[in-house]
TIBATOR-697588 format. One line per field, with one value per residue: residue number from 1; z, x, y of N, C-alpha, C, O, CB in turn. Coordinates in steps of 0.02 Angstrom, whole numbers. Glycine has a CB too. Layout:
<sites>
n	NUM	...
nw	Z	...
nu	X	...
nv	Y	...
caw	Z	...
cau	X	...
cav	Y	...
cw	Z	...
cu	X	...
cv	Y	...
ow	Z	...
ou	X	...
ov	Y	...
cbw	Z	...
cbu	X	...
cbv	Y	...
</sites>
This chain:
<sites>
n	1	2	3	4	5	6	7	8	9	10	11	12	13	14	15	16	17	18	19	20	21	22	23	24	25	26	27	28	29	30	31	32	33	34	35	36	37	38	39	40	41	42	43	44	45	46	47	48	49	50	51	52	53	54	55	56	57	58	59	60	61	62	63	64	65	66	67	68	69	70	71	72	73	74	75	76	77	78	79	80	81	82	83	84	85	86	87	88	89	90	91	92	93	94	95	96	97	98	99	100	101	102	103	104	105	106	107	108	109	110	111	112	113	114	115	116	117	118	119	120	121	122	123	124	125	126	127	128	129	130	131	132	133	134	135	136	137	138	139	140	141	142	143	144	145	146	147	148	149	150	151	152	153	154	155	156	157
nw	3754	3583	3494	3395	3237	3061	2923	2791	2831	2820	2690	2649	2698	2675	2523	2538	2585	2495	2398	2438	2408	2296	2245	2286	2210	2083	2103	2036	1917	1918	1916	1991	2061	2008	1889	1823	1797	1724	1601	1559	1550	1432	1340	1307	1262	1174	1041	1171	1285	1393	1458	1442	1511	1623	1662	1642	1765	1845	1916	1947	1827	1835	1915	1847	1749	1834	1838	1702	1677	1724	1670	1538	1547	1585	1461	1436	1383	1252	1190	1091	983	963	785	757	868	916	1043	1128	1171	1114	1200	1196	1202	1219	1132	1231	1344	1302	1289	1410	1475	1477	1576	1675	1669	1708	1852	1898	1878	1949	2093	2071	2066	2217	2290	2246	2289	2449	2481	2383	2240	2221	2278	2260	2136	2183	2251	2185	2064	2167	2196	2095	2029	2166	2112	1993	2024	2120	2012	1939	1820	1703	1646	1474	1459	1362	1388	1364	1314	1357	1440	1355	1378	1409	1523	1624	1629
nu	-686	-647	-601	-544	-510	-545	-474	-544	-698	-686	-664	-795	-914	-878	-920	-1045	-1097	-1068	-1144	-1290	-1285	-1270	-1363	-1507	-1458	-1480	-1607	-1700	-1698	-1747	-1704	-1638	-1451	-1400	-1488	-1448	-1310	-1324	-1388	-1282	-1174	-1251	-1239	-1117	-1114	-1211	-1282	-1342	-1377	-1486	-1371	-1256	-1250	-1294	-1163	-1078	-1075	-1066	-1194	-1335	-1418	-1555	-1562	-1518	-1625	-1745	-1692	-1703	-1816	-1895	-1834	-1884	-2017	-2018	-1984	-1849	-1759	-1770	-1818	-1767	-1782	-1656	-1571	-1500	-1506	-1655	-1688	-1646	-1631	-1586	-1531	-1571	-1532	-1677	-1722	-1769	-1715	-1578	-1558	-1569	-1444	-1361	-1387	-1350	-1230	-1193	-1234	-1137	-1011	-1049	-1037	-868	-840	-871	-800	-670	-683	-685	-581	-451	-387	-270	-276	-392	-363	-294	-353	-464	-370	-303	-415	-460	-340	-383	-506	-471	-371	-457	-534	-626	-689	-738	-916	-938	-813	-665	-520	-392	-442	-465	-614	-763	-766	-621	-565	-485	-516
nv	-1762	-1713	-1584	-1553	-1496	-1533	-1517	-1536	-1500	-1372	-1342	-1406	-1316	-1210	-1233	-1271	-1143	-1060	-1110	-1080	-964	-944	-1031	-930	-838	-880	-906	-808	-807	-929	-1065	-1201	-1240	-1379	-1407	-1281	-1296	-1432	-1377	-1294	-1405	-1472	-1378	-1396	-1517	-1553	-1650	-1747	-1889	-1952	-2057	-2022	-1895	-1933	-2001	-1892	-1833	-1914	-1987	-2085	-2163	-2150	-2023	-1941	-1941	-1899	-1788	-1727	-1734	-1639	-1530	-1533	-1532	-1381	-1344	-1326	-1398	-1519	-1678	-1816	-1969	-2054	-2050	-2165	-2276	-2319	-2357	-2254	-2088	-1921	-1777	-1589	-1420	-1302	-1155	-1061	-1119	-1108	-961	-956	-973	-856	-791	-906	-895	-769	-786	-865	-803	-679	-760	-804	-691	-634	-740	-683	-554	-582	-657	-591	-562	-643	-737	-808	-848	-939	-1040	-1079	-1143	-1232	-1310	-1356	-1447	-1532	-1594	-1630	-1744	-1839	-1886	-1818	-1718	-1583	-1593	-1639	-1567	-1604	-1708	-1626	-1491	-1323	-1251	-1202	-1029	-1029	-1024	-1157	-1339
caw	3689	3546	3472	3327	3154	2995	2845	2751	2835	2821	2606	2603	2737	2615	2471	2565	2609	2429	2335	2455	2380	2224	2261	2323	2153	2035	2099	2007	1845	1925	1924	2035	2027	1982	1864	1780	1779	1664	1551	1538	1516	1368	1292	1279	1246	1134	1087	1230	1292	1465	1507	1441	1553	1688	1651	1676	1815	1909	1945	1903	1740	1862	1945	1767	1713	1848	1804	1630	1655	1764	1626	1497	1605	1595	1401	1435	1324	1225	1183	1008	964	917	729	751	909	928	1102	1125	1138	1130	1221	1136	1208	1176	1127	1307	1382	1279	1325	1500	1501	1482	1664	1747	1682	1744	1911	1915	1885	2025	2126	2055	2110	2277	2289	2259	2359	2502	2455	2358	2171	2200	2329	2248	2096	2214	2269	2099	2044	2218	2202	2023	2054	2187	2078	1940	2064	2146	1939	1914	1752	1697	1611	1420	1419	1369	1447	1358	1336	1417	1439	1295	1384	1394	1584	1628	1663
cau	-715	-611	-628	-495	-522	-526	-464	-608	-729	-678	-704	-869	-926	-865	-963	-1119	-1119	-1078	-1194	-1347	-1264	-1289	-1471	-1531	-1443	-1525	-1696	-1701	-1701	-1807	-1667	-1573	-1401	-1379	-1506	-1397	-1265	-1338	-1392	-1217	-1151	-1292	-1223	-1039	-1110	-1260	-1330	-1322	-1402	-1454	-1326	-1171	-1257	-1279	-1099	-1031	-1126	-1081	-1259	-1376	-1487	-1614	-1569	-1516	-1696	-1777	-1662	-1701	-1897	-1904	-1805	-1921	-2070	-2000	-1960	-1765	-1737	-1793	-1788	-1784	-1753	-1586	-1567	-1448	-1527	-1694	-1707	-1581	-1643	-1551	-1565	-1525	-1581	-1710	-1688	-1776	-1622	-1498	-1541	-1570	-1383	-1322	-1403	-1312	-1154	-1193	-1226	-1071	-981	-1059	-1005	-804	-817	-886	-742	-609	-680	-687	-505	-422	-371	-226	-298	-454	-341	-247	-417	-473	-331	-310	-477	-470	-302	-420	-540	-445	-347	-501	-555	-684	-695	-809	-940	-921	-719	-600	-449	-336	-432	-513	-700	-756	-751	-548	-537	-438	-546
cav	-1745	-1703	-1522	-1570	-1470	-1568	-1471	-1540	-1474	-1308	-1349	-1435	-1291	-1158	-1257	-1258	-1055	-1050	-1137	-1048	-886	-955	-1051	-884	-777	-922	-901	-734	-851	-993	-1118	-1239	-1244	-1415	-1378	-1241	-1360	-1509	-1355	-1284	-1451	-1494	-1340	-1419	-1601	-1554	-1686	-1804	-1951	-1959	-2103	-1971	-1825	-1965	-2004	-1823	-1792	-1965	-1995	-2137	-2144	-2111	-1961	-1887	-1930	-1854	-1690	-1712	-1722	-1564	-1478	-1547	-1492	-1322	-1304	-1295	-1445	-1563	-1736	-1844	-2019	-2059	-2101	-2221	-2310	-2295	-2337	-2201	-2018	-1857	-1709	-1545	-1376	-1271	-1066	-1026	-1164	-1075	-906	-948	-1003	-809	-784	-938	-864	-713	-785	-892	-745	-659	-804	-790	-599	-646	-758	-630	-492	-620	-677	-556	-608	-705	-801	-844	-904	-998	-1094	-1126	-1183	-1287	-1357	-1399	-1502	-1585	-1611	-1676	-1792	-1899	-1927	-1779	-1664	-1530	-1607	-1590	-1564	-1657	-1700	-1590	-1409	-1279	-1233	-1143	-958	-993	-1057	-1226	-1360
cw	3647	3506	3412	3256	3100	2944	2818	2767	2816	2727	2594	2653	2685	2552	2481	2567	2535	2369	2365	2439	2334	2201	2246	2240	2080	2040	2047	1937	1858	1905	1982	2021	1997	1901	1782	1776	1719	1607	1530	1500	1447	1316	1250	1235	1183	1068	1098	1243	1351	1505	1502	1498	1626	1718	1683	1706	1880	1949	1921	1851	1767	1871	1889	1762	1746	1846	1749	1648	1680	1696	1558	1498	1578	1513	1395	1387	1300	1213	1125	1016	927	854	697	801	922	978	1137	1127	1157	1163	1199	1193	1190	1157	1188	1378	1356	1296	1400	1523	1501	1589	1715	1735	1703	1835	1913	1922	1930	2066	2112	2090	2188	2319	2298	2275	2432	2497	2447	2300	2185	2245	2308	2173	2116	2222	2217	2068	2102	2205	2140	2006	2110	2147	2043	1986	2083	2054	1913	1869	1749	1644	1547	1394	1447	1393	1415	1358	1373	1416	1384	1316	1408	1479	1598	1644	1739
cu	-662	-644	-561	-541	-521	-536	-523	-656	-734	-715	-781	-908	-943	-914	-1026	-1141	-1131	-1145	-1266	-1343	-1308	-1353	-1507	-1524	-1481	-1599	-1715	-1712	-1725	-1787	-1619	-1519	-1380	-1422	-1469	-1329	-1264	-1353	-1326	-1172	-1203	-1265	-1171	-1043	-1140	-1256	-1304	-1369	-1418	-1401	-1282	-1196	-1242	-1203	-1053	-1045	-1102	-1136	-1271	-1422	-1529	-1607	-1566	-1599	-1753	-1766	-1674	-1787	-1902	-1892	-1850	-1992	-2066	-1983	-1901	-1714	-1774	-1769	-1821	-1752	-1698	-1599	-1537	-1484	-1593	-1725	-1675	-1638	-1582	-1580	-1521	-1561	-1610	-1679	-1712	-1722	-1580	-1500	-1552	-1451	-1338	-1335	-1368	-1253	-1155	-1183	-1171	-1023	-976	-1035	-919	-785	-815	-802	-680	-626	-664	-611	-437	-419	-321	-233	-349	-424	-301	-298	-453	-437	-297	-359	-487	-434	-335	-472	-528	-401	-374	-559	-609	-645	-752	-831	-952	-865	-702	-558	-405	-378	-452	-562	-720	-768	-666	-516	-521	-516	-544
cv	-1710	-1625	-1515	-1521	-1504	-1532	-1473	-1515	-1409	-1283	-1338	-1359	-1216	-1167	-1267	-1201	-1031	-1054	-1127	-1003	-892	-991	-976	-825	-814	-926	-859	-758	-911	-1040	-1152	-1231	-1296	-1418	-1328	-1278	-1417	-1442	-1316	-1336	-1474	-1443	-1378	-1490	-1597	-1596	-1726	-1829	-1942	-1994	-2050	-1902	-1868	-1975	-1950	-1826	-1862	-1984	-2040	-2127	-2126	-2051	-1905	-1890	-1908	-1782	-1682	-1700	-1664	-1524	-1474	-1511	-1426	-1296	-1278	-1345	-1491	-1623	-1775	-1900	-2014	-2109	-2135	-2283	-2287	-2312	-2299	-2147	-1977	-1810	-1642	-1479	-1342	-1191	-1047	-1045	-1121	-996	-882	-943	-912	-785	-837	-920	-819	-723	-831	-836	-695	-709	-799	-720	-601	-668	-722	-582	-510	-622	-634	-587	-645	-762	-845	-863	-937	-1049	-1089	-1152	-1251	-1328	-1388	-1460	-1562	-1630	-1672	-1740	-1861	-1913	-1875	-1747	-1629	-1567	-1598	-1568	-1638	-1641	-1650	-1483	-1385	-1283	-1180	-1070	-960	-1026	-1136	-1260	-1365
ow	3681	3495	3395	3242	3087	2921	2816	2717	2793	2707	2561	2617	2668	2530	2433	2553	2514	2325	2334	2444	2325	2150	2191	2220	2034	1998	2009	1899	1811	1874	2009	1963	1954	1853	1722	1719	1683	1555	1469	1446	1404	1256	1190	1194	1135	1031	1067	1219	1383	1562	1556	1522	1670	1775	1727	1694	1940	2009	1873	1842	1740	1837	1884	1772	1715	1849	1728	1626	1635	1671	1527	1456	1544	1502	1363	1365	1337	1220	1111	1049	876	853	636	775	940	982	1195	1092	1200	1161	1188	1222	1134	1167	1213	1427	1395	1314	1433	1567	1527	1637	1774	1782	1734	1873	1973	1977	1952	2079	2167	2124	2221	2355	2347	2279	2472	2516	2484	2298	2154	2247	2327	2142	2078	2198	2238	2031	2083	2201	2132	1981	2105	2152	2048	1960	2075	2050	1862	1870	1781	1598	1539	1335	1490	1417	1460	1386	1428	1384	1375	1267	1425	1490	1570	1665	1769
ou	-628	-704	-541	-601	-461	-591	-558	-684	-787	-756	-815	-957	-993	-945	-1064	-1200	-1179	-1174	-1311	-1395	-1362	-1385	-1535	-1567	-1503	-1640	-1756	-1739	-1726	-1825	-1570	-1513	-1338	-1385	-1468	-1305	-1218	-1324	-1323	-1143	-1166	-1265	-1171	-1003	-1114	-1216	-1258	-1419	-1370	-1383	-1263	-1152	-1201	-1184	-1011	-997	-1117	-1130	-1237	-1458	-1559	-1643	-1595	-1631	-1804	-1805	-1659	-1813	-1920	-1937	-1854	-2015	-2115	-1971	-1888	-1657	-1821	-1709	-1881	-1699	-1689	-1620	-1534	-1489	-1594	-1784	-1676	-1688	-1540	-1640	-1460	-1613	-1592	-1621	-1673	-1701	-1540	-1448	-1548	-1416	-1282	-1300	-1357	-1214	-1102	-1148	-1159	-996	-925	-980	-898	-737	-768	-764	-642	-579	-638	-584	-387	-446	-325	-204	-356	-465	-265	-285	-498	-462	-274	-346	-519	-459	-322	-476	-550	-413	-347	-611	-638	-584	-804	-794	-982	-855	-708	-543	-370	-355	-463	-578	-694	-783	-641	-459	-561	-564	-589
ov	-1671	-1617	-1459	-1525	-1502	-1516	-1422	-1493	-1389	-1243	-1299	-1350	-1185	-1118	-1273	-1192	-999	-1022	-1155	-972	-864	-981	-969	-787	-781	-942	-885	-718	-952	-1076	-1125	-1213	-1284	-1432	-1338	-1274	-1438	-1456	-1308	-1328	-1499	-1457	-1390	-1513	-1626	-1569	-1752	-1804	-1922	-1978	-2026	-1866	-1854	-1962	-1954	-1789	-1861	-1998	-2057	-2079	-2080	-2014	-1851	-1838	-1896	-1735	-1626	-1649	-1626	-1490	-1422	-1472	-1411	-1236	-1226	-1337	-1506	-1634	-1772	-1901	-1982	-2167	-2143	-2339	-2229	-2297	-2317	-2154	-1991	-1796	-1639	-1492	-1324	-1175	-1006	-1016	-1094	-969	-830	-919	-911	-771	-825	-923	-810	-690	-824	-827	-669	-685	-782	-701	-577	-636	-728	-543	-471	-570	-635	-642	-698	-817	-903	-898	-970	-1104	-1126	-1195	-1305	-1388	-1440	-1510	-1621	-1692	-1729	-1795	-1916	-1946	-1893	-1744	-1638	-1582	-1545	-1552	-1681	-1586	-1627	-1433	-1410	-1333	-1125	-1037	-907	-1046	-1175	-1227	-1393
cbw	3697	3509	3542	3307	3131	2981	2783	2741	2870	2843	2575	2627	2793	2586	2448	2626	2656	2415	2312	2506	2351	2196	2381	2409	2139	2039	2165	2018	1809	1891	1881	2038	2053	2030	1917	1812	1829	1685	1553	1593	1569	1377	1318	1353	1300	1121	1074	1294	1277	1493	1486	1327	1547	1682	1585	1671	1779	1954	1943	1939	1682	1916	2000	1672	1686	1888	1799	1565	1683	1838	1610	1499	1695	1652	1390	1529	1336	1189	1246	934	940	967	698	782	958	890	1132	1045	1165	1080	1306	1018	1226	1203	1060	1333	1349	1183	1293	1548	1436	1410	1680	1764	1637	1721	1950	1862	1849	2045	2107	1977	2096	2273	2247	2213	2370	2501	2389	2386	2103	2198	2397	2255	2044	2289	2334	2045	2015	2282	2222	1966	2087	2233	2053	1880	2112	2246	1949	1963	1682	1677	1631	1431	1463	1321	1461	1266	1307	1424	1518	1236	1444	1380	1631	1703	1639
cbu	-778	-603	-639	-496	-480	-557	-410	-629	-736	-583	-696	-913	-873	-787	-943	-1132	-1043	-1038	-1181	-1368	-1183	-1238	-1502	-1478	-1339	-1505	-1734	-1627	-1632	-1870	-1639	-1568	-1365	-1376	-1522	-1384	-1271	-1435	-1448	-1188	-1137	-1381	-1202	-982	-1153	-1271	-1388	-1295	-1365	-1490	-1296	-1145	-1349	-1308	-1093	-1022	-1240	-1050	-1307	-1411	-1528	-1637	-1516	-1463	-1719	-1788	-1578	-1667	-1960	-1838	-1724	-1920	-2044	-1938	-1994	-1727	-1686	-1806	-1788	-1754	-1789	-1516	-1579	-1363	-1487	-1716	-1718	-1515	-1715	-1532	-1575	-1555	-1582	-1780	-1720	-1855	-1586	-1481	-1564	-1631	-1345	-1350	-1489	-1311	-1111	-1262	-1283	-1046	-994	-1132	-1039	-799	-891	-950	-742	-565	-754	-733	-513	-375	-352	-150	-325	-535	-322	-205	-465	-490	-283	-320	-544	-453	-243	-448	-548	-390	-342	-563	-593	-726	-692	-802	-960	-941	-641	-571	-397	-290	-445	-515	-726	-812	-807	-553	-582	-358	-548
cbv	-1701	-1771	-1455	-1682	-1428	-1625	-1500	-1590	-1487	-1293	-1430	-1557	-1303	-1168	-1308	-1276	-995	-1086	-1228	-1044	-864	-990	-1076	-870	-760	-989	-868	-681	-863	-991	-1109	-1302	-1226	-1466	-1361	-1165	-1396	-1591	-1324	-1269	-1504	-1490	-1276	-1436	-1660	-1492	-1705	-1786	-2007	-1973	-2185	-1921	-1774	-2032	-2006	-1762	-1783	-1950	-1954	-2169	-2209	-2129	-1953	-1932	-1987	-1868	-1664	-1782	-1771	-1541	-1498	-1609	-1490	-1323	-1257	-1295	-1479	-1544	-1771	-1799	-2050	-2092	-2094	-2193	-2313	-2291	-2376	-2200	-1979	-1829	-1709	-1552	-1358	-1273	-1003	-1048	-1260	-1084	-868	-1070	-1083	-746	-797	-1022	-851	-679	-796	-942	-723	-647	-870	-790	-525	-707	-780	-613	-456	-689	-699	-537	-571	-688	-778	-796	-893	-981	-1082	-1099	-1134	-1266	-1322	-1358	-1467	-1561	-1570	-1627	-1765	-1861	-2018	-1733	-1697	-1438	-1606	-1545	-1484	-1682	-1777	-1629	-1366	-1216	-1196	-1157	-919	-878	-1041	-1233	-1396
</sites>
């Protein structure tokens, strides 16, 4: 039997412990994280289509449109015929979406700290800037930027 290590694991392992941190710190605001995700990105896109959220997101029109009805459900966005295409809608968010979004930065942020207490700071901008080069490598982007700037609080994509 083989008791071999594979680097990768060690990642997605890390990104699992993580993102129950961050499950667990998002309850507190009665959101998922992927969730707080499509409404971060709706901020940057606003307004978007489900195919362009599907798009960022690398998901199918479906899976967007069962993340979009939940969110709809919930009064975190809305949705309007596009008046250019009118089998087209947009989705825009609402003011209870937009001021939910100060709480998932908050808990991302808690998550970044986590990070570099675990780490230290120059370690945990070594593995964000490692993982973002991965990122950007196998074709991902943050949903919402473009290729050349940053994220609108100032950090690289």
């Amino acid at each position: 039997m083989s008791l071999k290590a594979y680097s990768m694991h060690y990642l997605l392992h890390a990104a699992d412990l993580l993102e129950d941190r961050l499950r667990r710190r998002l309850a507190e605001a009665d959101i998922q994280p992927r969730q707080a995700r499509v409404l971060d990105a709706l901020d940057r896109m606003e307004p978007a289509s489900q195919i362009a959220l599907a798009r960022a997101f690398d998901v199918t029109p479906a899976s967007m449109s069962t993340m979009t009805a939940r969110l709809l459900d919930r009064k975190l966005i809305t949705r309007e015929t596009h008046p250019e295409a009118a089998r087209s809608n947009l989705l825009r968010l609402t003011p209870r979406g937009r001021d939910l979004l100060a709480e998932i930065h908050a808990a991302w942020t808690d998550m970044d700290r986590l990070i570099e207490t675990e780490l230290g700071a120059n370690k945990a901008a070594s593995l964000a800037e490692l993982t973002r080069q991965l990122r950007d490598s196998l074709g991902g982007r943050a949903p919402g930027a473009d290729e050349e700037s940053p994220l609108p609080n100032g950090t690289p994509r």
